[in-house]
PALO-910257 format. One record per residue: residue number from 1; x, y, z of N, C-alpha, C, O in turn; residue in one letter. Coordinates in steps of 0.05 Angstrom, whole numbers, plus 32768, in hexadecimal, padded with zeros to 4 digits. Each point is the difference from the previous one (the first is absolute). Layout:
% residues N
+-----+------+------+------+-------+-------+-------+------+------+------+------+------+------+------+
! seq ! n_c1 ! n_c2 ! n_c3 ! ca_c1 ! ca_c2 ! ca_c3 ! c_c1 ! c_c2 ! c_c3 ! o_c1 ! o_c2 ! o_c3 ! type !
+-----+------+------+------+-------+-------+-------+------+------+------+------+------+------+------+
! NUM !    X !    Y !    Z !     X !     Y !     Z !    X !    Y !    Z !    X !    Y !    Z !    A !
...
+-----+------+------+------+-------+-------+-------+------+------+------+------+------+------+------+
***
This chain:
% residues 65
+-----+------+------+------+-------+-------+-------+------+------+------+------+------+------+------+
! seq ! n_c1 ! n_c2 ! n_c3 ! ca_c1 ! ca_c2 ! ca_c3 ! c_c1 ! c_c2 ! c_c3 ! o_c1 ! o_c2 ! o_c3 ! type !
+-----+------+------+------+-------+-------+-------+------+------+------+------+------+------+------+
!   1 ! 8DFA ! 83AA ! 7D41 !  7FFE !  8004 !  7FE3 ! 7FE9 ! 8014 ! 7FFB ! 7FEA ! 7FFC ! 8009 !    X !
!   2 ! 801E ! 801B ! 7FE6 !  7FF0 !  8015 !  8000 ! 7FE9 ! 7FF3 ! 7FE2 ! 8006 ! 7FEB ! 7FF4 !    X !
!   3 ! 7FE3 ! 8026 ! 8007 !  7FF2 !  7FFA !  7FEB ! 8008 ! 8004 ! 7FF1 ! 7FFC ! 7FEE ! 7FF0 !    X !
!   4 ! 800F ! 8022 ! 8006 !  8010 !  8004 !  7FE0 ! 801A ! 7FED ! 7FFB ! 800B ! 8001 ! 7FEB !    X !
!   5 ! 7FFD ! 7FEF ! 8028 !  8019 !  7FF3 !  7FF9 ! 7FF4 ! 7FE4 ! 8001 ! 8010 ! 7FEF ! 7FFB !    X !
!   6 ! 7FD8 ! 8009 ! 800B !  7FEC !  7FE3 !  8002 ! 7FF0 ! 8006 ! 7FE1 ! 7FF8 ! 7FED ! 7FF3 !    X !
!   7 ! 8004 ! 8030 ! 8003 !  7FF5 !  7FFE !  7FE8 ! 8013 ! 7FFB ! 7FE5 ! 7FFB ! 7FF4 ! 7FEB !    X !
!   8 ! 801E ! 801A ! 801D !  8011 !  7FFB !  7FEB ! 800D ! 7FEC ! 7FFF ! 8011 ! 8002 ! 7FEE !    X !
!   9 ! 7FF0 ! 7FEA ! 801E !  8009 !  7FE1 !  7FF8 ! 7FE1 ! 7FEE ! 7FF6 ! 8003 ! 7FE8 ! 8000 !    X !
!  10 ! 7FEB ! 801F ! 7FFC !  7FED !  7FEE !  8000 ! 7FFE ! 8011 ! 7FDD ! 8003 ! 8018 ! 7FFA !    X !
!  11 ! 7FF6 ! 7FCC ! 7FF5 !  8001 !  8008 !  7FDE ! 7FEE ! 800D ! 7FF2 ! 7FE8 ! 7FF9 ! 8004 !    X !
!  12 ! 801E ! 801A ! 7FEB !  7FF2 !  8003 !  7FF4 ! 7FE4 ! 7FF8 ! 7FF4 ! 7FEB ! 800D ! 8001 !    X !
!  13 ! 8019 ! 7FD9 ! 7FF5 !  7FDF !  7FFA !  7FF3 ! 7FF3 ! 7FED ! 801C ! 7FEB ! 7FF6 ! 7FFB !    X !
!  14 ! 801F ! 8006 ! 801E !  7FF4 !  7FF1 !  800B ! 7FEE ! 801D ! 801D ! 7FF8 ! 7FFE ! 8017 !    X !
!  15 ! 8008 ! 801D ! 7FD2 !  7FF8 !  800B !  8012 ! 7FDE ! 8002 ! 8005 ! 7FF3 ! 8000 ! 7FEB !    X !
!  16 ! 8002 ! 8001 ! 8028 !  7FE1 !  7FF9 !  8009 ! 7FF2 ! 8010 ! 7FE8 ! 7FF0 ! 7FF0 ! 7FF5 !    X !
!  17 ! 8010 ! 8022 ! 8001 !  7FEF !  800D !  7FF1 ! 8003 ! 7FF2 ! 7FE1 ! 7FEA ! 7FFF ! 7FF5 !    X !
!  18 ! 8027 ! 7FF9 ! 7FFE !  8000 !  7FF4 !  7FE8 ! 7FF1 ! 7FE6 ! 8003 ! 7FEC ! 7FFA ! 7FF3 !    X !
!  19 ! 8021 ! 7FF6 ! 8022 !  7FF7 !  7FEA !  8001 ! 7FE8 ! 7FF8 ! 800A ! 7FFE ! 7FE7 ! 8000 !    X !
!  20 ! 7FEF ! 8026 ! 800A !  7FE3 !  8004 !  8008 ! 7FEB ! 8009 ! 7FF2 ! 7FE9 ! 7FFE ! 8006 !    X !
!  21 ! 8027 ! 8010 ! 7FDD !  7FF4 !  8000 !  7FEA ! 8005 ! 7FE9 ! 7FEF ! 7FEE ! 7FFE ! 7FF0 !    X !
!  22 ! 8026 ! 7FEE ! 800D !  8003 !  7FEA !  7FF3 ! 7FED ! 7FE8 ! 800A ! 7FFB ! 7FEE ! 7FF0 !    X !
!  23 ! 7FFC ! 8012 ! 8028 !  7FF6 !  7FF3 !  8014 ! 7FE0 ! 8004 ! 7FF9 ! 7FF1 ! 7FED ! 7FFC !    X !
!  24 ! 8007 ! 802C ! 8003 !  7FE8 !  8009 !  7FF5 ! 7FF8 ! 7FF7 ! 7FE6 ! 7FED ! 7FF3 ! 7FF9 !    X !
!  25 ! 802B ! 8018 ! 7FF4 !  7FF9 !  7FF3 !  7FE0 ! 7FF6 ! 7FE0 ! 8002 ! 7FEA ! 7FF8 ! 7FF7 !    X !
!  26 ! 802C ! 7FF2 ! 801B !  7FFF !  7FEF !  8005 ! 7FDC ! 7FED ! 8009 ! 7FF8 ! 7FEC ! 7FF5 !    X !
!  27 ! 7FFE ! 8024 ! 801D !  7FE9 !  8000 !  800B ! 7FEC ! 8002 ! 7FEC ! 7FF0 ! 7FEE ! 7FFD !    X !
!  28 ! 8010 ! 8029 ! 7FF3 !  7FEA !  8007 !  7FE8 ! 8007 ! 7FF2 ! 7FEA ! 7FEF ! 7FFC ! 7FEF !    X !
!  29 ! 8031 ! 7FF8 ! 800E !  7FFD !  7FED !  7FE0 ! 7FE3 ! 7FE7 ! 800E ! 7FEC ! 7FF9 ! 7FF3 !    X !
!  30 ! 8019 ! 8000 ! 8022 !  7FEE !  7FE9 !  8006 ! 7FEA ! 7FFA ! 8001 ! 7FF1 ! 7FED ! 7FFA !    X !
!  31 ! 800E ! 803A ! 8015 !  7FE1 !  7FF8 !  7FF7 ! 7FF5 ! 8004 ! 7FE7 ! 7FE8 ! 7FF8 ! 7FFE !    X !
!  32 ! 8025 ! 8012 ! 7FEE !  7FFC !  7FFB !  7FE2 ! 7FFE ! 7FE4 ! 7FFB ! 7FED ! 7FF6 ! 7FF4 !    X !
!  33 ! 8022 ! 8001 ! 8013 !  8008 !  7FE3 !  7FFD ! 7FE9 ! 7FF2 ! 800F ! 8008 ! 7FE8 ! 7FFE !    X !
!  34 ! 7FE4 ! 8017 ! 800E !  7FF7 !  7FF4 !  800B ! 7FD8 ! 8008 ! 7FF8 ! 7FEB ! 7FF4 ! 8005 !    X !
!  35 ! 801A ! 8025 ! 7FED !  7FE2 !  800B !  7FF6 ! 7FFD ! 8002 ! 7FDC ! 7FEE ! 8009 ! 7FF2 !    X !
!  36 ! 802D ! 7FE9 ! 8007 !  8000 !  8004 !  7FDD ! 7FEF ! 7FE4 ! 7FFE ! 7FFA ! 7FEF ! 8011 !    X !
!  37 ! 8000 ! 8012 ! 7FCF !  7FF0 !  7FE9 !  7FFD ! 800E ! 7FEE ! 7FE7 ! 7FF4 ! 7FEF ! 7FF3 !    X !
!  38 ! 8030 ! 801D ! 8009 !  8008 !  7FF1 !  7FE5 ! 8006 ! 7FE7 ! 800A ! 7FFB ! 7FEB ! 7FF5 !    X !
!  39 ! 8011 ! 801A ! 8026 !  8019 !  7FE6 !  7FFE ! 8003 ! 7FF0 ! 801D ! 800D ! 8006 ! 8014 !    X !
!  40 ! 7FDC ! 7FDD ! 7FE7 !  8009 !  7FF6 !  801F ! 801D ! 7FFE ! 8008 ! 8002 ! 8004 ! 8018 !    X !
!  41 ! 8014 ! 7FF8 ! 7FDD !  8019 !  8001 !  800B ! 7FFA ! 8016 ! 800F ! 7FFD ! 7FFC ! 8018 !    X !
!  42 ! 8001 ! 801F ! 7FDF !  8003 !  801A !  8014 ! 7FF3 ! 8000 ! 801D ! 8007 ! 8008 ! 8016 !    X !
!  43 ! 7FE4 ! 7FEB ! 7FE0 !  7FEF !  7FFF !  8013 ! 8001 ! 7FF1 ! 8017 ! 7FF1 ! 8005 ! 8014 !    X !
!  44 ! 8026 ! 7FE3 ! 7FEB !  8003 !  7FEE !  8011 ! 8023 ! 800F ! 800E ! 800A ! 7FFC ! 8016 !    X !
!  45 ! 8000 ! 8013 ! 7FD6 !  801C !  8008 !  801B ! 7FF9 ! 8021 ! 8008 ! 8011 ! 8011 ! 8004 !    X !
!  46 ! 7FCA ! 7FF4 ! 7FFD !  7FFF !  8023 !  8003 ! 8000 ! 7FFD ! 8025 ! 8009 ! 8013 ! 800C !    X !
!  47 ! 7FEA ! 7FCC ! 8008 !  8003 !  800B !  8011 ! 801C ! 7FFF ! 8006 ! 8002 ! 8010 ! 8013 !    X !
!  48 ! 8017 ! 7FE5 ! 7FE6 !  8019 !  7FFF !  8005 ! 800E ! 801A ! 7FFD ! 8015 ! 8008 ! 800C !    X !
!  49 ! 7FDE ! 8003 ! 7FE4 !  800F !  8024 !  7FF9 ! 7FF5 ! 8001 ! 800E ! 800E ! 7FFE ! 8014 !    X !
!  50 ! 7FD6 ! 8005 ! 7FF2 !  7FF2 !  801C !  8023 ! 8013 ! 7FF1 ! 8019 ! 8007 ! 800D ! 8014 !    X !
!  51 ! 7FFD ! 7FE5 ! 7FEA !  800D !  7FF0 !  801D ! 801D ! 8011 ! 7FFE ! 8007 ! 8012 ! 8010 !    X !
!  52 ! 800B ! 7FE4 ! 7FD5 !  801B !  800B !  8003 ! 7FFF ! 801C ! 800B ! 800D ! 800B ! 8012 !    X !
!  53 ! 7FDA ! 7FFF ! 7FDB !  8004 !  8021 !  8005 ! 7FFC ! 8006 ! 8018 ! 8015 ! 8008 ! 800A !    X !
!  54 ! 7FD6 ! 7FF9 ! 8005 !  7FF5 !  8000 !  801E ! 801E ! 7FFF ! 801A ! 800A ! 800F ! 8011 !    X !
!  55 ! 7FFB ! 7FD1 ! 7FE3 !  8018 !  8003 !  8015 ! 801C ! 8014 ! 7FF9 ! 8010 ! 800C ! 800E !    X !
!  56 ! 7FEB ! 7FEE ! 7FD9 !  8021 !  801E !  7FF4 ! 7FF4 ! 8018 ! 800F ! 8010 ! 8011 ! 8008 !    X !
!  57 ! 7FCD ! 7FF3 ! 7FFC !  8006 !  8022 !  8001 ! 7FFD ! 7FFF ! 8027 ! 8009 ! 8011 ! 800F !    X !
!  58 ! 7FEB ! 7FDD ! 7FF7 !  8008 !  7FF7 !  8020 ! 8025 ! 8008 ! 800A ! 8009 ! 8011 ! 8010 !    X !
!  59 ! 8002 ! 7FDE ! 7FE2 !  8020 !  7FFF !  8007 ! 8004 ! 801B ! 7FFC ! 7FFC ! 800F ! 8013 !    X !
!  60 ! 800E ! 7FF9 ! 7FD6 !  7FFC !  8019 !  7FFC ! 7FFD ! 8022 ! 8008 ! 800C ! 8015 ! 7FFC !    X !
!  61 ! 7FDC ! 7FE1 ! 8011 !  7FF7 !  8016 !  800F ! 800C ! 7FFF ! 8017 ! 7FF7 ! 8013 ! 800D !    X !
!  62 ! 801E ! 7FDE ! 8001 !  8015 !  8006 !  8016 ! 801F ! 800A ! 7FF4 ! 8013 ! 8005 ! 800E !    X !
!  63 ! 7FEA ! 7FFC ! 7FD9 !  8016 !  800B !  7FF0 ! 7FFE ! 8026 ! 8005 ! 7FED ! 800F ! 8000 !    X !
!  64 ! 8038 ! 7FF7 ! 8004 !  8004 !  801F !  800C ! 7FF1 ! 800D ! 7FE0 ! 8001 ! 7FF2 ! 7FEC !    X !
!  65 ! 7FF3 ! 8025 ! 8013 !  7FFD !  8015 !  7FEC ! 8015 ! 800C ! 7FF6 ! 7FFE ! 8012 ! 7FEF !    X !
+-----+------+------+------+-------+-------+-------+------+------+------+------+------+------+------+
***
């Protein structure tokens, strides 16, 4: 299986560069979430966003370009 025929079955939005920026946004909502001073709710699921994000941009980053 050549590289262009392993890239064109693999989808659109699940391609490494979009989603490594969703992954990133992901990462920095938290730490917003984790240095604001409105809202303990935020504050208690900001390390759960850095975690989600961390591992989304881990996985991710074995995703084709």
């Amino acid at each position: 299986m050549t590289k262009t025929s392993r890239q064109r079955r693999w989808p659109g939005w699940a391609r490494r560069g979009l989603m490594e920026n969703v992954a990133i946004a992901l990462i920095l909502i938290g730490v917003f979430m984790l240095v604001q001073p409105f809202s303990i709710t935020l504050y208690g699921w900001s390390f759960i966003t850095v975690l989600v994000g961390v591992v989304m941009f881990t996985v991710v980053s074995k995703f084709p370009e």
